[in-house]
Structure formats: structure tokens, C-alpha cells
C-alpha positions in Angstrom: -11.9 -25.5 -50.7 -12.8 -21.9 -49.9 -9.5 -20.7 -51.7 -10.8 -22.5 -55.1 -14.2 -20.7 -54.9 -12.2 -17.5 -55.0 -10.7 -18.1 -57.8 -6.8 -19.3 -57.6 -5.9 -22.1 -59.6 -5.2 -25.9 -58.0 -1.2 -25.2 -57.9 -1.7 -22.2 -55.7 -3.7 -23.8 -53.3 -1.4 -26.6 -53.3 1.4 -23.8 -52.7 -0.7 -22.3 -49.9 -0.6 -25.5 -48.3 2.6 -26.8 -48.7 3.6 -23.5 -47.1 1.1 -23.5 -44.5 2.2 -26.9 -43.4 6.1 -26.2 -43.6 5.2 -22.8 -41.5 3.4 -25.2 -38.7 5.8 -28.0 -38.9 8.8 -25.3 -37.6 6.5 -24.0 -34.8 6.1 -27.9 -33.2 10.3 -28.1 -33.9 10.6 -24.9 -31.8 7.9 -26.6 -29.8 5.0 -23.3 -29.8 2.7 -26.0 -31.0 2.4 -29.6 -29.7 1.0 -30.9 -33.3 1.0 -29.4 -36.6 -3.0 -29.3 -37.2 -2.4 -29.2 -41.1 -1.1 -32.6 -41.0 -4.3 -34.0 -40.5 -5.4 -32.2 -44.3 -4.8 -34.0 -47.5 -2.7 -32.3 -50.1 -5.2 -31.0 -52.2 -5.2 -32.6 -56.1 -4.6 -30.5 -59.2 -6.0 -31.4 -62.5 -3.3 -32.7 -64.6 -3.7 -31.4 -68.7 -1.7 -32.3 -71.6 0.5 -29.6 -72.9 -0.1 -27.7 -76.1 2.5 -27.6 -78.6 3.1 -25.6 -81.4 2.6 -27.7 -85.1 5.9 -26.9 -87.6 3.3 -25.2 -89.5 2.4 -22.8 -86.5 6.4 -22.4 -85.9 6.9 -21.6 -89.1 4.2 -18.8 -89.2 5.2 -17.3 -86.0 8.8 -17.1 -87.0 8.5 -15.5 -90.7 8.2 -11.9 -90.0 11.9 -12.7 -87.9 13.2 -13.9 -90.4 12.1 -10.5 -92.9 14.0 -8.2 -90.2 17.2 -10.0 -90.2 18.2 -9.2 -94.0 17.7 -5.2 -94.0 
């Protein structure tokens, strides 16, 4: 929670604990820790948001001034 008042999006904290738990799950292997404490945490949830496309319209008008260059 502390890492999402600081600013960095949902995915990065999800990285920063996917990592953190991996990390701790090799130190109970190698058995330096008896349990991984981050197992106990919940994967934190990122917000899920539709995609924006591009309209042919909008494709068209980004692509125009290419298609200028390519003739000279």
C-alpha cells in the first residue's frame, strides 16, 4: 500500500511483489528462512482498462505526411 501512495503504478507493485516473494521463496529452498513471510500477502489487484485504439480516420491522419515523403 505504501508503494501506491508514492506513486508507481498497480503493475509495479505487482512486479515488486512477485519479485519479493520469488527472492524469499529461494532463501526457504536454501533453507536461511524457515517460511517465506510474503506468502501470507495477497497479490495485490491492478485496475484493468480497455485499450485505446486508433479510428481509420485517426490512422489515416497520422500516416499522410509519410506518405508526402515517399514520392520526392
Amino acid at each position: 500500500m505504501l508503494k501506491r501512495r508514492s506513486g508507481l503504478s498497480a503493475s509495479t507493485v505487482r512486479t515488486i511483489h512477485t519479485v519479493l516473494r520469488s527472492v524469499l521463496e529461494v532463501a526457504v529452498r536454501d533453507q536461511l528462512m524457515r517460511r517465506n513471510p510474503a506468502a501470507a500477502v495477497r497479490r495485490p489487484g491492478a485496475e484493468r482498462r480497455e485499450a485505446a485504439y486508433l479510428t481509420g480516420a485517426q490512422v489515416t491522419t497520422l500516416l499522410s505526411p509519410e506518405r508526402g515523403s515517399d514520392s520526392t
